[in-house]
C-alpha positions in Angstrom: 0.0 0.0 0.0 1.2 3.5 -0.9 1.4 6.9 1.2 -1.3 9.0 -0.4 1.0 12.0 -0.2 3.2 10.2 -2.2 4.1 9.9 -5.9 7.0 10.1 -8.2 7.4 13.8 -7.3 6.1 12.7 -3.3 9.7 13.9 -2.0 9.4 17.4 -3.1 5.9 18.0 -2.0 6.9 16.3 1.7 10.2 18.9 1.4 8.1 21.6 1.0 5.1 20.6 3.7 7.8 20.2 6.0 10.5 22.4 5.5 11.5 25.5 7.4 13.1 27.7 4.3 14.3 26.6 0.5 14.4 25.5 -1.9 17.3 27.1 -2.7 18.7 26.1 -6.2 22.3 25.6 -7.7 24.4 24.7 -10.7 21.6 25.5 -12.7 18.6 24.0 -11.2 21.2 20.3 -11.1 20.0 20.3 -7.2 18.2 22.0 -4.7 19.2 22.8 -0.8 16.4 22.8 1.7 16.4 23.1 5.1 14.6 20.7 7.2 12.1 21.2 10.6 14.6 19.5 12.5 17.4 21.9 11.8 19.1 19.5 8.6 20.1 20.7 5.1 18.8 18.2 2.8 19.6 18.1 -1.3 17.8 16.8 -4.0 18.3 16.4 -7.3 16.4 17.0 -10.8 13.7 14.6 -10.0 13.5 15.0 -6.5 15.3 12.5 -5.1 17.2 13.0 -1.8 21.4 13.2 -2.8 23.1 13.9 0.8 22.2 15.9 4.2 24.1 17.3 7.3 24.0 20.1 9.7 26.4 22.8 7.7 24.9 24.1 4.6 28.3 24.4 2.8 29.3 20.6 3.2 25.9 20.1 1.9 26.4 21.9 -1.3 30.1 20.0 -1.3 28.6 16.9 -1.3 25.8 17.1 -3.3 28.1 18.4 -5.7 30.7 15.3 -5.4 27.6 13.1 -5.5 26.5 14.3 -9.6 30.2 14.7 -10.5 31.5 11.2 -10.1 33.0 11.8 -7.0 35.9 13.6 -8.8 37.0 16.6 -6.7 37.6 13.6 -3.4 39.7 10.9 -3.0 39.7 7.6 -0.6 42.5 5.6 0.9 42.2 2.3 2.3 44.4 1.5 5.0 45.5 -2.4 6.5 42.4 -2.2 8.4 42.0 -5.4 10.3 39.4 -7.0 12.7 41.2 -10.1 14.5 43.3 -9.5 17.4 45.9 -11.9 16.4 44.3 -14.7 18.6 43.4 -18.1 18.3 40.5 -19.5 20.4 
């Protein structure tokens, strides 16, 4: 059974019942920030689909950013992580 306030563009009309100010829109309408009743910045995309959220508007707009460009601006290492403690039971 579905939510009746939902639909393909259910996201965006839930951001807007519930939001406290946005949206505010970048890189050309690519994503929109809004901020959230409980004091979140949340992004969506084109369609309306959430991308990222977080308590500082800035990293938001980072992220969301990183998120539709591939990732390419950030970079990941991988250290020797390890989860034994070297003992045998």
């Amino acid at each position: 059974m579905s939510h009746p306030e939902l639909s393909d563009a259910g996201d965006l009309r839930l951001l807007e019942k519930y939001s406290k100010e946005g949206p505010y829109n970048y890189d050309d309408g690519s994503f929109a920030l809004w901020l959230s009743q409980y004091g979140l910045w949340r992004s969506t995309d084109k369609e309306g689909k959430g991308i990222c959220c977080g308590l500082v508007k800035e990293d938001v707009i980072f992220w969301s950013r990183e998120h539709l460009n591939g990732f390419q601006n950030s970079t990941s290492y991988t250290t020797g992580v390890s989860s034994a403690n070297g003992y045998k039971l």
